[in-house]
C-alpha positions as CSV (number, residue, x, y, z in Angstrom):
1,X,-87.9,84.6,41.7
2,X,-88.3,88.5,40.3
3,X,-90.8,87.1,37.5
4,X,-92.9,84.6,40.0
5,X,-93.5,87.5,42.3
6,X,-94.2,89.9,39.5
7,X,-96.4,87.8,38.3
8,X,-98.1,87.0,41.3
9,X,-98.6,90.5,41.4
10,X,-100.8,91.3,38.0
11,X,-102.7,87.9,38.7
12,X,-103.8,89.3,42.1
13,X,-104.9,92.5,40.1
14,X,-106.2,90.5,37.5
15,X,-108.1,88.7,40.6
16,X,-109.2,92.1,41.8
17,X,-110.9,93.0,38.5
18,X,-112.2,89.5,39.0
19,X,-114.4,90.5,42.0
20,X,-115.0,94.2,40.7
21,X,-116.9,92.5,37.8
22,X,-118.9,90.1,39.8
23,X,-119.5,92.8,42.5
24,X,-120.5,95.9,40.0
25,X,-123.3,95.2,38.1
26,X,-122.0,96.6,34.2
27,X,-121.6,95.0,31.8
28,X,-117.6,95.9,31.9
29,X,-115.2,92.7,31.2
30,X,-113.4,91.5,34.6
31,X,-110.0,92.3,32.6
32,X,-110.7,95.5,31.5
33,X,-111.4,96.5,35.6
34,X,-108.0,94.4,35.8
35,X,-106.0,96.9,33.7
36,X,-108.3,99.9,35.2
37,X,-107.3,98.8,38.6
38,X,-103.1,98.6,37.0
39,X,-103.0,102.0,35.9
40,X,-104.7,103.7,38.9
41,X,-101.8,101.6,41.1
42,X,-98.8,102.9,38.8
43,X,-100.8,106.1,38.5
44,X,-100.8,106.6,42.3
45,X,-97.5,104.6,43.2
46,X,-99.0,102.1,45.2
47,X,-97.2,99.8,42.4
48,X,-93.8,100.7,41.1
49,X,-93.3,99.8,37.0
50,X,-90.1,98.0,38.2
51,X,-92.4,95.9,40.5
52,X,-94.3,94.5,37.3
53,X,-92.3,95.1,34.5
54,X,-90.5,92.1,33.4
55,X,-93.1,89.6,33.4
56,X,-95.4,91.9,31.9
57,X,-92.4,92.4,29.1
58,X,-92.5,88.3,28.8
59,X,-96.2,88.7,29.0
60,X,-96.3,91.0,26.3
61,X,-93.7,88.7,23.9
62,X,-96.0,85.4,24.3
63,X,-98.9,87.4,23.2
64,X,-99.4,85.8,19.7
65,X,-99.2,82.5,21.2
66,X,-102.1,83.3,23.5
67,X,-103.9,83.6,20.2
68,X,-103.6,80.1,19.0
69,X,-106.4,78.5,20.4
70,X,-108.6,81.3,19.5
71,X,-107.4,80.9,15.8
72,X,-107.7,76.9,15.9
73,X,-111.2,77.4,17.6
74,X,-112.4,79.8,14.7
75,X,-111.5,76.7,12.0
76,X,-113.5,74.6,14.0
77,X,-116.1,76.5,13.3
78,X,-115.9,77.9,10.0
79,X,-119.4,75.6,8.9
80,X,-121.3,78.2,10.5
81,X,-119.0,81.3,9.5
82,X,-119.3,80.3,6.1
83,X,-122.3,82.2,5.2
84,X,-121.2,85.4,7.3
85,X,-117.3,85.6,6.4
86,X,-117.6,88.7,4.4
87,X,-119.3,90.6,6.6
88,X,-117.4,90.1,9.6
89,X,-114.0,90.7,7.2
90,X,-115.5,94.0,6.6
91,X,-116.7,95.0,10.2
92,X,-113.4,93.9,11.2
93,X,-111.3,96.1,9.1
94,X,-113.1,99.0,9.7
95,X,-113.3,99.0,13.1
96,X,-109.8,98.6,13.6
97,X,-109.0,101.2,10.9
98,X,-111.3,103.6,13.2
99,X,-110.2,102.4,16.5
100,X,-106.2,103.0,14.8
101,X,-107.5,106.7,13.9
102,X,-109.3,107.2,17.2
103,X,-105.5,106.2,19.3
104,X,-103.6,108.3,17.2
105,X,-105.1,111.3,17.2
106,X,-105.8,110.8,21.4
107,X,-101.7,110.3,21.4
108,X,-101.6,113.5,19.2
109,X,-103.6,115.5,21.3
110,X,-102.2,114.2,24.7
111,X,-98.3,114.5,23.5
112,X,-99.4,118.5,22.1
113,X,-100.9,119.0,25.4
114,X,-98.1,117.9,27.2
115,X,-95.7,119.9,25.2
116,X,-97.6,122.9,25.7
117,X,-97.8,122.4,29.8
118,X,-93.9,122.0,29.4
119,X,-93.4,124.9,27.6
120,X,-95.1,127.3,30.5
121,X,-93.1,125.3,33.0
């Protein structure tokens, strides 16, 4: 019964971020006002962690087989990536070398700034 209700719990946020993006008119995905919406409720307390944190654990250990049908879907339609398969190799490993530098040195900044807040504390 814990998982069922917190799991009702990110699908009602997940609907939230639903009706942000219908409602706002950017061009912002519905999930990524979801998780917005997530983090300002843990942020602010309104949700606990332990009110969402097992099912988003078991969330979070199905992931890769979310990603099935997305795979099976792309060899459907390798006829017409053919021609542009090198390309999109290449844009895709460099963005996610960048996007890997860009997190790490965000998490190195913030975990410096934090130590030096503790420090004066």
């Amino acid at each position: 019964m814990k998982y069922l209700r917190q799991f009702c719990i990110i699908l009602f946020v997940s609907f939230l971020g639903e009706m942000l993006h219908i409602v706002i008119p950017l061009p912002v995905p519905a999930s990524v006002y979801g998780l917005v919406l997530m983090l300002l409720a843990l942020c602010t307390g309104i949700l606990k962690q332990e009110q969402v944190g097992a099912a988003a654990d078991f969330l979070i250990e199905i992931m890769p087989v979310m990603f099935i049908p997305a795979a099976v879907g792309l060899l459907d339609a390798w006829p017409s990536l053919r021609p542009v398969w090198l390309p999109v190799i290449l844009i895709t490993v460099i963005t996610t070398v960048i996007v890997m530098a860009v997190t790490g040195r965000v998490t190195q900044h913030i975990i410096r700034r934090s130590n030096k807040h503790r420090k004066y504390e």
